[in-house]
C-alpha positions in Angstrom: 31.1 -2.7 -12.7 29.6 -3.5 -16.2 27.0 -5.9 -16.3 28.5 -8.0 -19.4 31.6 -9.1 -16.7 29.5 -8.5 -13.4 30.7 -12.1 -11.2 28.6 -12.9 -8.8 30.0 -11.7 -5.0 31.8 -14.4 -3.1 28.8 -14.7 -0.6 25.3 -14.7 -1.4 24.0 -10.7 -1.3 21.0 -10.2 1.6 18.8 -7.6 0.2 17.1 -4.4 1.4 14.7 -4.1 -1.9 14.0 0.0 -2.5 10.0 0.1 -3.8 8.4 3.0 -2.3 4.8 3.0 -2.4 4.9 0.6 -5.7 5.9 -2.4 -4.3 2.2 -4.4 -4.6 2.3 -3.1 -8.3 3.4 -4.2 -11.4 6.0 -1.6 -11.8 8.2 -3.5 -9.2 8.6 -6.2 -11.9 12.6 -6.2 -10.6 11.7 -6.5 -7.3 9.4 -9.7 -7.6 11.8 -10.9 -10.0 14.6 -11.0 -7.8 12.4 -12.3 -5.0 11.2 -15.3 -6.9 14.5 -16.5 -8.4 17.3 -15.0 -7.6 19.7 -16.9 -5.0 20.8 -14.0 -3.5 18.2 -13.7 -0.3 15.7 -10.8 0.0 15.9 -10.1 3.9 13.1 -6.8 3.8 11.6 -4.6 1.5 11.1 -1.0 2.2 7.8 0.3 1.4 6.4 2.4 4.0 2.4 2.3 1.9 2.7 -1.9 3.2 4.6 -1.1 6.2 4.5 -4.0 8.9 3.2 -6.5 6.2 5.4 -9.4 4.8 6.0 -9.9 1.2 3.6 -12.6 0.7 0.8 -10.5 2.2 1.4 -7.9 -0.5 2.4 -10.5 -3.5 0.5 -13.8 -2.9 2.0 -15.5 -5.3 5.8 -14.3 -4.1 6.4 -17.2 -1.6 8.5 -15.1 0.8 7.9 -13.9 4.7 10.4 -10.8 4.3 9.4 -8.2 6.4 7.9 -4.9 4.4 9.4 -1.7 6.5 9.0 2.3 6.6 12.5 3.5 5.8 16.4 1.8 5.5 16.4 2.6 9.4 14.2 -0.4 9.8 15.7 -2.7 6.9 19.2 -2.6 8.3 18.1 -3.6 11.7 17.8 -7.0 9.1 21.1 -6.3 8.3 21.4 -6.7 4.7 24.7 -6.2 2.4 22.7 -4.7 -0.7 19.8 -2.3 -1.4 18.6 -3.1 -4.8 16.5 -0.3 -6.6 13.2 -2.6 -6.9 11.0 -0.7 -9.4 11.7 0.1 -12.9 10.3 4.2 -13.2 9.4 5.6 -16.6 12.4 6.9 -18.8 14.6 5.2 -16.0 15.6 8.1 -14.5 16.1 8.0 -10.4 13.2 9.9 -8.5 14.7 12.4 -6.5 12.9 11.5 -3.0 15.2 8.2 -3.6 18.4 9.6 -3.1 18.3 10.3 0.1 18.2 6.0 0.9 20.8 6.0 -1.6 23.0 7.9 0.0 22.3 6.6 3.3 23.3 3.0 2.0 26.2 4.0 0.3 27.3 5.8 4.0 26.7 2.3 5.6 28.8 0.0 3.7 25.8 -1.5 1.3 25.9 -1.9 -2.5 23.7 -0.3 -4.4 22.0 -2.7 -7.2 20.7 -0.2 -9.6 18.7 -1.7 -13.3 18.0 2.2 -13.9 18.7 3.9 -17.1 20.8 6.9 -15.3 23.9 5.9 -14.2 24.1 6.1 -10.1 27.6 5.8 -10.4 28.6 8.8 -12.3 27.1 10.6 -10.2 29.1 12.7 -7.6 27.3 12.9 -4.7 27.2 9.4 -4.7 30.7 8.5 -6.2 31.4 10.4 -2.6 28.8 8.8 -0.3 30.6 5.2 -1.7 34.5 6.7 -0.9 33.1 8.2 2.4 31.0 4.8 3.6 32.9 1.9 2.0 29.6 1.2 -0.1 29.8 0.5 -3.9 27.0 0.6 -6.7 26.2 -1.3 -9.3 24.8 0.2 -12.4 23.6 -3.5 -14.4 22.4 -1.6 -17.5 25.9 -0.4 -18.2 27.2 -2.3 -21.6 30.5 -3.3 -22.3 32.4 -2.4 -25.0 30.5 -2.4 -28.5 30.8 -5.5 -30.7 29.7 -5.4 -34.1 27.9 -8.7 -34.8 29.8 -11.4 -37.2 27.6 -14.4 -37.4 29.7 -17.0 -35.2 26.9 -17.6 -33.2 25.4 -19.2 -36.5 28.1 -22.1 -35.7 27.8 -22.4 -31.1 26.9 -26.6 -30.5 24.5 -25.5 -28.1 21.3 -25.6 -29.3 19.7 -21.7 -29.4 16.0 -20.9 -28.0 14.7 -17.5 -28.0 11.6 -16.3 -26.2 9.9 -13.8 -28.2 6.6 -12.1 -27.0 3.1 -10.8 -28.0 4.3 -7.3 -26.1 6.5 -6.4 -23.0 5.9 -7.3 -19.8 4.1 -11.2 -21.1 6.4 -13.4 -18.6 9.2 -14.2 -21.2 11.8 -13.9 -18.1 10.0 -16.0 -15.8 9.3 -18.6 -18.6 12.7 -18.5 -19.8 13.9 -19.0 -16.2 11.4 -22.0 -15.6 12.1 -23.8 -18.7 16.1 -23.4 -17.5 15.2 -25.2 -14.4 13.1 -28.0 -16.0 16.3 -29.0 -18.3 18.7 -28.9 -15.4 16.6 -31.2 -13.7 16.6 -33.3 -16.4 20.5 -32.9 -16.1 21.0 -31.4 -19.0 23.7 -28.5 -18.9 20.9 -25.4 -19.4 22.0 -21.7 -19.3 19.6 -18.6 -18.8 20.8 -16.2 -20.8 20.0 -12.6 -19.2 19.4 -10.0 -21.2 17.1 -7.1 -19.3 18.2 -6.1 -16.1 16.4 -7.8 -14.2 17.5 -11.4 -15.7 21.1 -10.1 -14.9 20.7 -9.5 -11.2 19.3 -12.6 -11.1 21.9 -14.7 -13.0 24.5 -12.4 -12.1 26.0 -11.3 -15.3 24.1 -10.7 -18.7 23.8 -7.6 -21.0 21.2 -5.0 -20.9 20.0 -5.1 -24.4 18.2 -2.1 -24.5 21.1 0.3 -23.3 23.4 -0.7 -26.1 23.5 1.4 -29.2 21.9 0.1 -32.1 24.5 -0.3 -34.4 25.9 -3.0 -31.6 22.9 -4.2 -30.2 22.9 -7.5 -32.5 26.1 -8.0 -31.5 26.4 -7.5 -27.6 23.2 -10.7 -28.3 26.0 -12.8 -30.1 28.5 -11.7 -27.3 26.6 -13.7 -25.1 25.3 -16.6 -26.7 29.5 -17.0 -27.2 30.4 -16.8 -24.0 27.8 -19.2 -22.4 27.6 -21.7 -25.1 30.8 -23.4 -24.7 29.5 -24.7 -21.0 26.2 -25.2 -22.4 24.0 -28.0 -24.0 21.2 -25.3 -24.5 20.3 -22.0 -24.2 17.3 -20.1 -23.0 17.8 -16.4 -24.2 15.6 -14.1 -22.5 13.8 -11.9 -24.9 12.9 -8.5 -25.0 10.0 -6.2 -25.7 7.8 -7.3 -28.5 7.7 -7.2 -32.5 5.1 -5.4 -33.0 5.6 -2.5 -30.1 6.3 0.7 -31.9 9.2 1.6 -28.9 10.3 -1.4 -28.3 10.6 -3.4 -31.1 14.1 -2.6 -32.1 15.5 -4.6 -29.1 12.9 -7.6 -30.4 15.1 -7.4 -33.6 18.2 -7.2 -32.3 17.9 -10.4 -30.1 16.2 -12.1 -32.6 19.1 -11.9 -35.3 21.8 -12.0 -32.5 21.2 -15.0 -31.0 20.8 -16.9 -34.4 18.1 -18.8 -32.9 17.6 -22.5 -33.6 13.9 -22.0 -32.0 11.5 -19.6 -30.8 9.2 -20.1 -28.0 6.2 -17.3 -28.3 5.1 -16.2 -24.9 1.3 -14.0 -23.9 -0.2 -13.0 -21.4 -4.0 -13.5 -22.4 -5.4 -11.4 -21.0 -3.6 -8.6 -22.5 -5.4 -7.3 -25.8 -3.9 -4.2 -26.8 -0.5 -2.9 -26.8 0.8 -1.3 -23.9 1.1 2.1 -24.2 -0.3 2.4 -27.3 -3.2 0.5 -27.3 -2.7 -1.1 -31.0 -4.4 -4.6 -30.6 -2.1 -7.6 -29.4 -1.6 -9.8 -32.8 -3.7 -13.1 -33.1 -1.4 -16.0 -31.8 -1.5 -17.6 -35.4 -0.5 -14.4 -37.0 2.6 -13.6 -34.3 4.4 -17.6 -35.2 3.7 -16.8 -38.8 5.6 -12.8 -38.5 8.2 -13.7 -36.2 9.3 -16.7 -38.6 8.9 -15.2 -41.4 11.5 -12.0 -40.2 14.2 -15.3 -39.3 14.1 -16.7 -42.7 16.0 -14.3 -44.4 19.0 -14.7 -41.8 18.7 -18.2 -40.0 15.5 -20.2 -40.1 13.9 -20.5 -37.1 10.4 -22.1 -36.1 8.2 -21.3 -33.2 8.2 -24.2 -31.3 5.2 -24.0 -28.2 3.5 -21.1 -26.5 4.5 -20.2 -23.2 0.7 -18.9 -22.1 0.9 -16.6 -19.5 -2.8 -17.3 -17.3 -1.8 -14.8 -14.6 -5.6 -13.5 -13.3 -8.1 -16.1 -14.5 -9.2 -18.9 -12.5 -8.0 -22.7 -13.3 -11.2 -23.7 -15.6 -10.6 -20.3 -17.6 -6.9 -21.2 -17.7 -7.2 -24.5 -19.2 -9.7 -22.9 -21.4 -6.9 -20.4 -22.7 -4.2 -23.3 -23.7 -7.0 -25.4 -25.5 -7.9 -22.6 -27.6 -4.1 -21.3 -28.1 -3.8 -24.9 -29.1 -6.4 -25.5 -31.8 -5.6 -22.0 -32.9 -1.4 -22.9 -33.8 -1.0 -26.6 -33.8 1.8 -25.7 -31.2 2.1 -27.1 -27.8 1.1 -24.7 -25.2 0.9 -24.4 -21.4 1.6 -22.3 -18.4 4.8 -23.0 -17.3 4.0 -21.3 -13.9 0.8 -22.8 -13.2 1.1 -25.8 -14.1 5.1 -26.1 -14.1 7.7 -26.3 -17.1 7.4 -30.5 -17.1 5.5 -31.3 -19.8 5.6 -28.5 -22.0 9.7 -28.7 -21.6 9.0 -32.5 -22.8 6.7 -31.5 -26.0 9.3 -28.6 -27.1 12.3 -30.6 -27.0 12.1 -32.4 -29.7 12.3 -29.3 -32.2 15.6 -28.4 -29.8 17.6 -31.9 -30.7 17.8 -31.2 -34.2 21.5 -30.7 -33.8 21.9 -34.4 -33.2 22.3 -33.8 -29.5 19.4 -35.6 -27.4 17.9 -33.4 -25.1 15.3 -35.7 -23.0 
């Protein structure tokens, strides 16, 4: 199944996440992901480090009383229908002393969710554990067929808003995600627009951005700002990566000329100063709106239009500390759309959304 057509299963999956050892770490990003938002229900995680725990004893802030278990054994006394591979590994390759759960859930009937890099399903053994046990995978980084980009997304009537980001890993999902709820609420017709793997178990269908080949990436973006703007009044594309991180900044690019963004919405994490991985300081907030504007000008304009602050870690009086000072440093309106809920900042962006003549209040 490839993730650009993946539909959503008639009935609501029940998931058995797979996080070994990782699951109270950041690395299980797709785990606490899919645990926050997705609808599909999380009904035990397997992490035999936490064993006997809940979620919410291991994740505070994950508002879930799943049971955290040794092995599959115990998670299919829950019975779920799913095991979802809950933690992203480095180079996305499958650890080996996984398999042996894989397998095992493929023998009893489950889907396999994979976000992985490799491929699960072109792999034999389990391509025969699936005919043998009924079970099926899902590989959600696998793109569909390459597009070239051609610029109709310049034209869609819904208005366009990218989430860019200092670095990876800032909370431009989650903010993307909260913003789409605000606007719904407000009954406008919002659409998250997945574009990580993650996002797409979540929504149930996007494109992995970062598995398509270059040449294409722009336009798998536009593929699916076409597809979900006809149902749409906006947009909220989930961005990728960062502009200024040396591996990742390709896929920044690639969303951020695909999409042909009306807006941008910059999000941080503050207490991140340097680059992961490389350790290059984390641009100045004033500096990041100027860079990332400047790079849309020559293709569509775009302004950044608030600062999604992400506070994760300091206490409330160092939080509100953080916006005030993000605030006199842009002019921008900023907030933490998780703390302190997408409300008001979704009110003080939405002006520079309704310039299509569409009121978005």
């Amino acid at each position: 199944m490839t993730a650009a057509v993946a539909a959503r299963a008639p009935a609501l999956r029940r998931y058995a996440i797979l996080a070994p050892g990782l699951f109270a770490s950041r690395s299980a990003k797709t785990a606490h992901g899919v645990i926050a938002y997705a609808r599909d229900r999380t009904v035990a995680v397997i992490d035999p480090s936490r064993a006997g725990e809940r979620v919410c004893d291991a994740v505070p802030y994950l508002r879930s009383d799943a049971p955290i278990v040794r092995d599959l054994d115990q998670a299919l006394r829950y019975q779920p229908t799913a095991l979802l591979i809950g933690v992203a590994p480095a180079g996305g390759a499958l650890p080996p002393a996984w398999r042996a759960a894989i397998l095992q859930a493929l023998d009893a009937n489950l889907e396999v969710v994979s976000g992985l890099h490799e491929v699960l399903g072109e792999d034999a053994e389990f391509a025969a554990a699936a005919r043998r046990g009924g079970g099926s995978i899902w590989d959600v980084r696998v793109p569909p067929p390459p597009r070239l980009f051609t610029s109709k997304a310049n034209d869609v009537a819904a208005h366009v808003a990218l989430f860019v980001g200092s670095d990876c890993a800032v909370g431009k999902m989650t903010a993307a995600l909260e913003l789409t709820a605000a606007a719904r609420a407000r009954g406008r017709r919002a659409e998250f627009v997945a574009t990580g793997q993650t996002g797409i178990m979540i929504a149930g269908r996007g494109i992995a951005i970062d598995r398509v080949i270059a040449d294409f990436a722009s336009g798998a973006v536009e593929q699916l700002v076409l597809e979900s703007a006809p149902d749409a009044e906006i947009l909220f594309v989930e961005g990728q990566g960062g502009i200024n991180h040396a591996a990742f900044a390709p896929v920044t690019l690639a969303l951020l000329y695909g999409c042909a963004p009306d807006a941008l919405i910059l999000v941080h994490l503050v207490t991140r100063e340097h680059i992961e991985d490389f350790g290059t300081p984390v641009l100045p907030l004033a500096q990041l709106v100027i860079l990332y504007e400047r790079l849309c000008e020559t293709v569509k304009p775009a302004k950044v239009c608030g600062i999604a602050l992400n506070t994760h870690g300091l206490d409330d009086a160092q939080a509100r500390r953080a916006i005030d000072e993000a605030r006199k440093q842009t002019g921008l309106p900023c907030d933490d759309v998780v703390r302190y809920g997408a409300d008001a900042f979704y009110e003080a962006i939405v002006p520079a959304l309704a310039h299509k003549g569409v009121p978005l209040r």
